[in-house]
C-alpha positions as CSV (number, residue, x, y, z in Angstrom):
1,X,0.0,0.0,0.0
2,X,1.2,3.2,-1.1
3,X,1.8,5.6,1.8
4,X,1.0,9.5,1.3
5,X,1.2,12.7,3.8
6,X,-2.0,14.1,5.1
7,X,-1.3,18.0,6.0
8,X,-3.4,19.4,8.4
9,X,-4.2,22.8,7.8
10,X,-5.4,25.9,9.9
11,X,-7.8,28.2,8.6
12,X,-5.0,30.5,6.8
13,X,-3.6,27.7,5.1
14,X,-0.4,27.1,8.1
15,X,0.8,23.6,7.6
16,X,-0.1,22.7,11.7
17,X,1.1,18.9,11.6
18,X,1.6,16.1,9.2
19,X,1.2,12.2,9.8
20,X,1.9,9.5,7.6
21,X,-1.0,7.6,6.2
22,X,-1.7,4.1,4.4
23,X,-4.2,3.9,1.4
24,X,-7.1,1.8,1.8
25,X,-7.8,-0.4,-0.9
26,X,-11.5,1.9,-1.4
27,X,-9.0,5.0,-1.6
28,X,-9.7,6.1,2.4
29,X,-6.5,7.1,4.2
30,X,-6.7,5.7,7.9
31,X,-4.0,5.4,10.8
32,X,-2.4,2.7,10.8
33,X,-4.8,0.1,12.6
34,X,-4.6,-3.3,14.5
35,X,-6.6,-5.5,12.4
36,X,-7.5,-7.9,14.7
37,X,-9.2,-5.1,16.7
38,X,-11.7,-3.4,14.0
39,X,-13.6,-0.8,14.9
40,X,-12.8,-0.9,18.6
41,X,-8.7,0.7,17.6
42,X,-9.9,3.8,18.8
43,X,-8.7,3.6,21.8
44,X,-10.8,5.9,23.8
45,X,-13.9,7.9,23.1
46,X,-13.8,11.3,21.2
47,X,-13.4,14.4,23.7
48,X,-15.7,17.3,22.5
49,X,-14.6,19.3,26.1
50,X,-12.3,21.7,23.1
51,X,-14.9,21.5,20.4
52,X,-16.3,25.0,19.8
53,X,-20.0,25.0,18.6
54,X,-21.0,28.2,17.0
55,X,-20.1,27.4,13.2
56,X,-22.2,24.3,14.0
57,X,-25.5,26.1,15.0
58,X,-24.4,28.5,11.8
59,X,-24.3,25.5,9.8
60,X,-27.8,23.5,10.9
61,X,-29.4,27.5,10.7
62,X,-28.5,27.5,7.0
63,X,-30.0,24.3,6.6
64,X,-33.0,24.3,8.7
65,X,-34.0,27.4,6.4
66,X,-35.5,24.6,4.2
67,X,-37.2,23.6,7.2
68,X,-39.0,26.9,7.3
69,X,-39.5,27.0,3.5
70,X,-41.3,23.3,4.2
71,X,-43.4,25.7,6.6
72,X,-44.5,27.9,4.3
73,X,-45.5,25.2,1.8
74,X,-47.7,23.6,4.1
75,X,-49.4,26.7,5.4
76,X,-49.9,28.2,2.5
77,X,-53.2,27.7,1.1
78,X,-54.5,28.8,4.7
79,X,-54.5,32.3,4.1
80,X,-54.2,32.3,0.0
81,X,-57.6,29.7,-0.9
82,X,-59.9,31.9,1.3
83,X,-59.2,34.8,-1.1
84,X,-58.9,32.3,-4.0
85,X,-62.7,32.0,-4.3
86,X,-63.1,35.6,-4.0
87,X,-64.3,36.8,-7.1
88,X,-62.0,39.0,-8.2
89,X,-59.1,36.5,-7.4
90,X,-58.7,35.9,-11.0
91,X,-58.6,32.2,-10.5
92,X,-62.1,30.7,-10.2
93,X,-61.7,27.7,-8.3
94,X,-64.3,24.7,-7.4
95,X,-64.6,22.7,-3.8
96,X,-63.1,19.6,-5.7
97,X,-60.1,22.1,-7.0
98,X,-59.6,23.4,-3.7
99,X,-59.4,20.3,-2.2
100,X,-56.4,19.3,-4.8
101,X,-54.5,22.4,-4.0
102,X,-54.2,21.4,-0.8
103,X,-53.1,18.0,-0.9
104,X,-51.1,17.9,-4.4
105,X,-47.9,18.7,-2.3
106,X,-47.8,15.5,0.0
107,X,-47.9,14.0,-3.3
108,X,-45.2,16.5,-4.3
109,X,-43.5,15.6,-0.8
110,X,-43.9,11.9,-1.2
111,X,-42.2,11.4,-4.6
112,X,-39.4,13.6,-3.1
113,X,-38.9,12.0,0.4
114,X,-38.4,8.4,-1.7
115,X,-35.9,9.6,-4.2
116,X,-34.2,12.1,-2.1
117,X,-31.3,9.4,-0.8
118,X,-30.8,9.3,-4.9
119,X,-29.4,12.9,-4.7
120,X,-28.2,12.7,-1.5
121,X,-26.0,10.0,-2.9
122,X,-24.7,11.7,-5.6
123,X,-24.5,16.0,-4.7
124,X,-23.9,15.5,-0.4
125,X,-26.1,16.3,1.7
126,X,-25.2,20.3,1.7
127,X,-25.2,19.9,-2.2
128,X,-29.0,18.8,-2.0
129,X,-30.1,21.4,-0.5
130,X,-28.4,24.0,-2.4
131,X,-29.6,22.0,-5.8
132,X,-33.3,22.0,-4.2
133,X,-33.1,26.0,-4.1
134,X,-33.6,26.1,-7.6
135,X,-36.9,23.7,-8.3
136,X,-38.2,25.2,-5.1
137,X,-38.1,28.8,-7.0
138,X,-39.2,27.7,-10.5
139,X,-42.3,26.6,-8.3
140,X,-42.9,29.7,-6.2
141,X,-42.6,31.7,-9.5
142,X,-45.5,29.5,-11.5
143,X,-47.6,29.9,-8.0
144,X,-47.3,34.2,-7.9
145,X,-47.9,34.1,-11.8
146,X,-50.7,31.5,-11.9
147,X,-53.4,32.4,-14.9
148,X,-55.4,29.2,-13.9
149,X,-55.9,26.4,-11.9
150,X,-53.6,24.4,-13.6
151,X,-50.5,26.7,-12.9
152,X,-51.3,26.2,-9.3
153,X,-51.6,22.4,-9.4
154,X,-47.9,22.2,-10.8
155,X,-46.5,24.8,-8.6
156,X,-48.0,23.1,-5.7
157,X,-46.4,19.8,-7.1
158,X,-43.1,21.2,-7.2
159,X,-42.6,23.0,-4.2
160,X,-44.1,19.8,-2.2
161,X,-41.3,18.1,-4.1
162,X,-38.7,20.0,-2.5
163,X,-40.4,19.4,1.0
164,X,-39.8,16.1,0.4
165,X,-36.1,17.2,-1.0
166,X,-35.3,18.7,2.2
167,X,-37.3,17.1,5.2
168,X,-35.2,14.3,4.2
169,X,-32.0,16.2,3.5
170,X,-31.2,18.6,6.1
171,X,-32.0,16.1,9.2
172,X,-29.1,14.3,7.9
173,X,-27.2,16.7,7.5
174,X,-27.9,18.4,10.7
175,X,-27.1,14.6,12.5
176,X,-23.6,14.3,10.5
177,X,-21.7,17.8,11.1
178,X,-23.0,18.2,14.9
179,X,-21.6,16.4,17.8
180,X,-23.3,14.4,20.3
181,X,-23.7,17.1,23.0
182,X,-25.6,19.8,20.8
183,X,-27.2,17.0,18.0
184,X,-30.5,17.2,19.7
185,X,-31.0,20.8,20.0
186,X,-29.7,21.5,16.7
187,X,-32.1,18.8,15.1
188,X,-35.2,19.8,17.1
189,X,-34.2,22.8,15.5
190,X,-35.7,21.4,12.3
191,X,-39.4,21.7,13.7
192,X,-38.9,24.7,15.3
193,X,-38.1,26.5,11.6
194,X,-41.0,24.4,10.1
195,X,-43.6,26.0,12.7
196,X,-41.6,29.7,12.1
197,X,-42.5,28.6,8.3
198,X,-46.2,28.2,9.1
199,X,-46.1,31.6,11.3
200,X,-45.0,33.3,8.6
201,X,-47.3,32.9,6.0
202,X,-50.3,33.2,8.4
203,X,-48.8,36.7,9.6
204,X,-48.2,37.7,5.5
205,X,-51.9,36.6,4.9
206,X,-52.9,39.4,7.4
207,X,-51.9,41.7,4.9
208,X,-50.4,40.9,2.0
209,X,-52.4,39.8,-0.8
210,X,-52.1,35.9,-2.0
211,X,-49.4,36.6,-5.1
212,X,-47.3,38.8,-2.6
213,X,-47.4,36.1,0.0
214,X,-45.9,33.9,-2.2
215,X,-43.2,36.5,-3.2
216,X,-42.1,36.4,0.5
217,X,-42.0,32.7,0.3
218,X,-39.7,32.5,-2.6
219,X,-37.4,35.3,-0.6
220,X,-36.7,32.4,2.2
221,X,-35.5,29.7,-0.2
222,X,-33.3,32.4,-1.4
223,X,-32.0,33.2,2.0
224,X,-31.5,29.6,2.6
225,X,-29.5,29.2,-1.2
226,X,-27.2,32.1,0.3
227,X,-26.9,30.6,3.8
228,X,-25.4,27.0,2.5
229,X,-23.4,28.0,0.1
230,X,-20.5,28.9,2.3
231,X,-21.0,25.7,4.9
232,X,-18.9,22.7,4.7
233,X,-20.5,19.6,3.3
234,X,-21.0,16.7,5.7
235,X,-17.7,15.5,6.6
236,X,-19.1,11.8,6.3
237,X,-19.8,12.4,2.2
238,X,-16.8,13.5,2.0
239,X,-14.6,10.9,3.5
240,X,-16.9,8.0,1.3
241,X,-16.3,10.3,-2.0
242,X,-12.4,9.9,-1.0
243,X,-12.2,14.0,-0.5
244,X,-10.6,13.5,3.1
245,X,-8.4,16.9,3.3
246,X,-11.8,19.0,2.3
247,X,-13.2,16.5,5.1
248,X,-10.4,17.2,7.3
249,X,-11.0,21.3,7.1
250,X,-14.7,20.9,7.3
251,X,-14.1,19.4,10.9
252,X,-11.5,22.0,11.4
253,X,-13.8,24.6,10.7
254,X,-17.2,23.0,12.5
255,X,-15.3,22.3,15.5
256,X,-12.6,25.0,16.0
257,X,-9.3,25.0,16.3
258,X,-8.6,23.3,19.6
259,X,-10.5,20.2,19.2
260,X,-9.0,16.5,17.9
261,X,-9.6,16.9,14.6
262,X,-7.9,13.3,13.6
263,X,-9.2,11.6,16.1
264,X,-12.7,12.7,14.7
265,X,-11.7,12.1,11.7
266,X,-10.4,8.4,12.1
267,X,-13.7,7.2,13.2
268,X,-15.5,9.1,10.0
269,X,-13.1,6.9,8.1
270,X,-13.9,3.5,10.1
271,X,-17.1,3.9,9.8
272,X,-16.8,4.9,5.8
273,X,-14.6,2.0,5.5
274,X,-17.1,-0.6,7.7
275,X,-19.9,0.8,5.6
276,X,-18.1,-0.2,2.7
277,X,-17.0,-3.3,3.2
278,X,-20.7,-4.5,4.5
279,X,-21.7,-3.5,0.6
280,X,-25.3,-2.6,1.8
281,X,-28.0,-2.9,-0.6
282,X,-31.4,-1.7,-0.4
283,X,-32.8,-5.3,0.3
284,X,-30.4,-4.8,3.7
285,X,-33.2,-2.2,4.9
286,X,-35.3,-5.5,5.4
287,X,-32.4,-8.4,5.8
288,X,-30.3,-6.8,7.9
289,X,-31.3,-6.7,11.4
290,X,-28.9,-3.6,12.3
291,X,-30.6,-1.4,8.9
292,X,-34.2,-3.1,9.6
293,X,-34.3,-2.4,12.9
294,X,-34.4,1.1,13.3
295,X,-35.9,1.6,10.0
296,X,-38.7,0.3,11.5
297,X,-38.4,2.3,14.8
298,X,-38.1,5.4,12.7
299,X,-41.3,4.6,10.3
300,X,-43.2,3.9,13.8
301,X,-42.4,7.2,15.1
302,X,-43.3,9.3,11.8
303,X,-46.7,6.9,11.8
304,X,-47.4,7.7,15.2
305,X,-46.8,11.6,14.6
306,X,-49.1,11.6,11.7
307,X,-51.8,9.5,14.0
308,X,-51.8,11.8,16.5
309,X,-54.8,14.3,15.4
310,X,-52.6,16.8,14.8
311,X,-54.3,17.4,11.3
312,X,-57.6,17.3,13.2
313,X,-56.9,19.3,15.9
314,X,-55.8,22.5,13.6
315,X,-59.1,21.6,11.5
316,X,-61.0,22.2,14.6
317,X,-59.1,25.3,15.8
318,X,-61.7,27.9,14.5
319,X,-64.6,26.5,15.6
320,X,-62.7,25.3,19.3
321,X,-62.4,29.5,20.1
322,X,-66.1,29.9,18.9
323,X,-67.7,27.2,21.0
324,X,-65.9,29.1,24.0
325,X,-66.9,32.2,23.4
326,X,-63.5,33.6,23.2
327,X,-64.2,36.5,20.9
328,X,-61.7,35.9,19.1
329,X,-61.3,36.4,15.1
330,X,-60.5,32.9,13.2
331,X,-57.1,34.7,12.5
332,X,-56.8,35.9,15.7
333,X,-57.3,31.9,17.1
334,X,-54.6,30.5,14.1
335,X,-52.2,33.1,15.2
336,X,-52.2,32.1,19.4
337,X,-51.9,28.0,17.9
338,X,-48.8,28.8,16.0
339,X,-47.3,31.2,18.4
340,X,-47.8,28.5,21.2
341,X,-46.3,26.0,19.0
342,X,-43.3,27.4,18.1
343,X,-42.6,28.6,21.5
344,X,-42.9,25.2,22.9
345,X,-40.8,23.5,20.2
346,X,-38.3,26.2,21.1
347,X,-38.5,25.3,24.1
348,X,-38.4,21.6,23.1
349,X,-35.1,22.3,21.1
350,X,-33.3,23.8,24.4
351,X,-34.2,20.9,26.6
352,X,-33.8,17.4,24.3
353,X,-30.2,17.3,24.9
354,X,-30.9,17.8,28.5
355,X,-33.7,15.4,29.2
356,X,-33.2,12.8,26.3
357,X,-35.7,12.0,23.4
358,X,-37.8,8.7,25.1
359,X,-39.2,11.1,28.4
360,X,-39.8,14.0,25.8
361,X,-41.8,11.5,23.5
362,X,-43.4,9.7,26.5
363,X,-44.5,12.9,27.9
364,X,-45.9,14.3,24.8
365,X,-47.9,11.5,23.9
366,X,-49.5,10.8,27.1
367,X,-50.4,14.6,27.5
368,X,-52.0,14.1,23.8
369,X,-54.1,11.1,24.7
370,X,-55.6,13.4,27.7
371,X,-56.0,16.5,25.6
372,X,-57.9,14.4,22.6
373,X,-60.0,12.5,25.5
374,X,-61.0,15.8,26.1
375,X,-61.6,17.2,22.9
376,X,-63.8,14.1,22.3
377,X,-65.5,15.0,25.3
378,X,-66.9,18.4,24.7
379,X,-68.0,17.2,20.8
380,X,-70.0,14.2,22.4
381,X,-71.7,16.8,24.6
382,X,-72.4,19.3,22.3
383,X,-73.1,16.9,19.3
384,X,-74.9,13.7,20.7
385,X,-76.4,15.2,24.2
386,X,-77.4,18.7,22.4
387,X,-77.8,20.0,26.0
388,X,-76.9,23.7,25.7
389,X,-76.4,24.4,29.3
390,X,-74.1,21.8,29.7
391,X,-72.2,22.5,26.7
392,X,-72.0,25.8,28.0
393,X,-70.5,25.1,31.4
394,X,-67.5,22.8,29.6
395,X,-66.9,25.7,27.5
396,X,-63.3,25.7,28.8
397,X,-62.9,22.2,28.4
398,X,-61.8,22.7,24.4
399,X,-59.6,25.6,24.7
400,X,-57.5,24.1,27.6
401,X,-57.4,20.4,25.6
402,X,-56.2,22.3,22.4
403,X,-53.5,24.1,24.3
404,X,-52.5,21.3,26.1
405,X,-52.2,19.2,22.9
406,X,-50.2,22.1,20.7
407,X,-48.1,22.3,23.9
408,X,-47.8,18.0,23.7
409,X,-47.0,18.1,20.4
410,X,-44.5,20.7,19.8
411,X,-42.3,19.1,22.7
412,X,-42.2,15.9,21.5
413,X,-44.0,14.2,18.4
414,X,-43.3,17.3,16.6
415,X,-39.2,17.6,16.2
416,X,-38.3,14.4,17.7
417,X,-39.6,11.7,15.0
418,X,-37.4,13.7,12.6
419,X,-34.5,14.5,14.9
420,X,-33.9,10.6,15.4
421,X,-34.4,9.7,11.8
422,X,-30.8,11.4,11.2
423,X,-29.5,9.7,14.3
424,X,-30.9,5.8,14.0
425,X,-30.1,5.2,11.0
426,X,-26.8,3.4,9.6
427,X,-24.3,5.2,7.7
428,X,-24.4,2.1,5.3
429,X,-27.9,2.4,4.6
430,X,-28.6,6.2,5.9
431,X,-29.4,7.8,2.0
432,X,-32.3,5.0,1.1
433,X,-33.4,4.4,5.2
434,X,-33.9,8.1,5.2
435,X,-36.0,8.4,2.1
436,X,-38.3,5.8,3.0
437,X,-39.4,7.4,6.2
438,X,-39.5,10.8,4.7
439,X,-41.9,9.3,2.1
440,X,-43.7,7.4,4.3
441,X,-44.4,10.4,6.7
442,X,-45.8,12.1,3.8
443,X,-48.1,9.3,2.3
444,X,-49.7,9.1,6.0
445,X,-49.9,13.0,5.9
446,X,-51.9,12.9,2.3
447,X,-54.5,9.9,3.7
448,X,-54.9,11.5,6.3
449,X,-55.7,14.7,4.9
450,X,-57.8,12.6,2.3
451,X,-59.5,10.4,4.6
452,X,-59.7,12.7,7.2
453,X,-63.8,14.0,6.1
454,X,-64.8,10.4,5.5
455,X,-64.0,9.3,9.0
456,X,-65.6,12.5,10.5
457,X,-68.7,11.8,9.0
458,X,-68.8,8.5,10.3
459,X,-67.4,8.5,13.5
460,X,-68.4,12.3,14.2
461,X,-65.8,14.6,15.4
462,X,-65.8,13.0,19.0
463,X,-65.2,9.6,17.5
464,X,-62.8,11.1,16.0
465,X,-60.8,12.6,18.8
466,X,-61.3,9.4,20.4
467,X,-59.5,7.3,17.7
468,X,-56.6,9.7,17.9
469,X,-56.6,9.4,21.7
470,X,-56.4,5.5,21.5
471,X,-53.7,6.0,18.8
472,X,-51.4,7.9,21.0
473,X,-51.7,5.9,23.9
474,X,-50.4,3.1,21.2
475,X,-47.5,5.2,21.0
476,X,-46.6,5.7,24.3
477,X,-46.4,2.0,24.7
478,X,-44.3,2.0,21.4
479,X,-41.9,4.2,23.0
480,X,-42.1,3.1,26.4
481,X,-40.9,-0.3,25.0
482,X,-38.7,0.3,21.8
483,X,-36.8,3.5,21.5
484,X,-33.8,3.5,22.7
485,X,-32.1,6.5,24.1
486,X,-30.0,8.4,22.0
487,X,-28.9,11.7,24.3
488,X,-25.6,12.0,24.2
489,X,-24.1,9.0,22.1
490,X,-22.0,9.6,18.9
491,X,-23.2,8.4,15.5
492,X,-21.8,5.1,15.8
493,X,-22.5,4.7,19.6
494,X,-26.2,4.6,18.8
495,X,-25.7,2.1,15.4
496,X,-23.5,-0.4,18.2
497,X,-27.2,-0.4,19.7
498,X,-28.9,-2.6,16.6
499,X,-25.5,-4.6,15.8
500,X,-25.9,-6.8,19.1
């Protein structure tokens, strides 16, 4: 084996040390390593105690920008179809049409959450997102210039493409450049920008009218085009496309100057090389116990977060502050649901690396079970008993269950699912692991949406709340019994958990 010179470099290019490397046969430099000892020749666990973290939260701001894009996509036929079938709109549009408007972007979302590990594969994870920028325009342009219905179909199409594009890609990326102390916070981080996303557009359709609204949209995927293209790519991407030195100063410049570097960078390569020599396939998602495991762990958390009436409970916002007599506008109600959801999930994001992902997600779905029991509550009174007296005296029942629930959801089932699917998955099998669950969390968010009428009409809208009670309790058990822990572990700490 051919031996070469690896310079490390400081930030203004000052040759700092240089060590002598062997080739792998797959073209990744490692330290010379005992091979009778594998994976276990580090010889003691990486020390972050030096590692500086700023350029990391700059890095997962840049990308979670997407994230708030993917907000604005999902919340923006909420202020834009109420002025759509205003008459002097321009764009006459039917019930049926409307309908399609609003769902054609989980389609969008699904065909790019199942062949965003394609890209991912090919540009990096950083590279995805920047490429993503420019669909995501073309598709805000054809929404602002819509003539017709059709125009709005496509554009609707497109930009829920790039939701699928980035939900997927900027989780991963978020779990490969941040270390184990900070990973949770910064990925929670995710959620938070989605629900800033959804903020957004409901504060623009206060006064902006529905083209201009989606002028401001495009303006964020701009912002987040700008942001990334400065950041380092995932040092992980480029270790397994054999670009170690750019590698080498992306750790450098994520985690400072003081920090151990090569010893960070030794276990990238082990774990490039492991992955490598396993020669995953994509039948390995469902073979391979260590890929099929938490697959499965991270579809069952994106089910149970699309279960958990979320859709229902936002249906039933307006007419919640109405039965209670709030006096309170419909806009007026929107706006104190997404302001209390994205102060929780702040909240949420400072606090997962402290408590751990299994109490968040145990806490969040028990609190949802009560707050749906009690949703379903008030609707049996007022719609089966039809006693107006009573109904009146539980008219605090809905407003403190919906709080309770935007408050439940936002801490846990809201960043978590998509927090851990960055940190379960193998590096082997991360790409087409990752786009699975990303589509699969937005084919359950389009039957839901579809289906969502149907089973009000025959289960009512307490049966309803019921249902997504029962669900959640589900979940708690599922967590209760299957997650596993992940605060604090590396990478390949947590993928040890599913090789035993």
């Amino acid at each position: 084996m051919a031996e070469h010179q690896l310079l490390r470099v400081d930030s203004d290019g000052v040759e700092m040390q240089r060590m002598d490397k062997e080739r792998s046969p797959g073209g990744i430099s490692s330290t010379s390593l005992d091979a009778t000892t594998g994976e276990e020749a580090l010889l003691k666990p990486l020390d972050y105690s030096k590692s500086e973290k700023f350029h990391q939260y700059l890095a997962a701001i840049a990308a979670t920008l997407g994230a708030a894009s993917m907000g604005t996509v999902l919340a923006y036929t909420s202020p834009v179809i109420p002025e759509l079938k205003d008459p002097g709109s321009g764009i006459e549009i039917s019930k049926t049409q409307e309908s399609w408007i609003g769902s054609l972007m989980n389609v969008g979302a699904l065909i790019g959450g199942l062949t965003a590990g394609f890209l991912v594969g090919g540009l990096g994870k950083k590279g995805t997102i920047v490429a993503n920028c420019v669909p995501f325009l073309i598709g805000w342009v054809l929404l602002i210039s819509a003539q017709n219905v059709a125009m709005l179909y496509i554009g609707r199409i497109i930009t829920g493409l790039c939701c699928g594009y980035v939900s997927m890609s900027a989780p991963v990326y978020i779990g490969e450049i941040a270390q184990p102390e900070i990973r949770g916070t910064l990925g929670a981080g995710f959620q938070l920008m989605v629900t800033l996303g959804i903020l957004f557009v409901n504060l623009c359709g206060l006064f902006m009218p529905w083209r201009w609204i989606g002028v401001a949209c495009a303006f964020i995927v701009l912002a987040n085009m700008i942001a990334m293209l400065p950041m380092p790519e995932s040092p992980a991407h480029l270790v397994n496309k054999g670009r170690e030195r750019r590698a080498e100063k992306a750790l450098d410049w994520l985690r400072g100057p003081f920090h151990d570097v090569q010893q960070e960078l030794k276990e990238v390569q082990m774990n490039v090389m492991a992955t490598r020599a396993e020669k995953a396939s994509f039948s390995d998602l469902f073979t391979d116990n260590s890929a099929r495991q938490p697959l499965l762990l991270s579809l069952g958390l994106m089910l149970f977060q699309q279960l958990s009436g979320i859709n229902a409970v936002i249906f039933y916002t307006e007419s919640i502050f109405e039965e209670a007599q709030a006096g309170l506008s419909p806009s007026a109600s929107t706006m104190i649901v997404m302001i209390t959801q994205v102060v929780v999930t702040c909240f949420a994001a400072g606090v997962v690396d402290r408590l751990g992902r299994r109490i968040l997600l145990l806490v969040s779905d028990a609190l949802m079970a009560i707050a749906l029991l009690g949703l379903g509550i008030f609707f049996y009174i007022k719609d089966s008993i039809q006693d107006d007296d009573l109904t009146s005296s539980y008219s605090w029942l809905p407003v403190v269950s919906l709080v309770t629930f935007i408050v439940a959801f936002s801490l846990g089932y809201g960043p978590i699912p998509w927090l851990m699917m960055g940190e379960l998955m193998p590096s082997k099998t991360r790409a087409p692991a990752s786009s699975l669950a990303t589509g699969f969390n937005w084919t359950m968010s389009f039957i839901v949406t579809l289906t969502f009428n149907s089973l009000q009409d025959g289960l009512g809208a307490y049966g309803c709340f019921w249902l997504y009670s029962a669900i959640c309790v589900g979940g708690t058990v599922f967590v209760f019994f299957l997650i596993p822990e992940t605060k604090g572990k590396s990478l390949d700490e947590i993928q040890k958990l599913f090789r035993r």
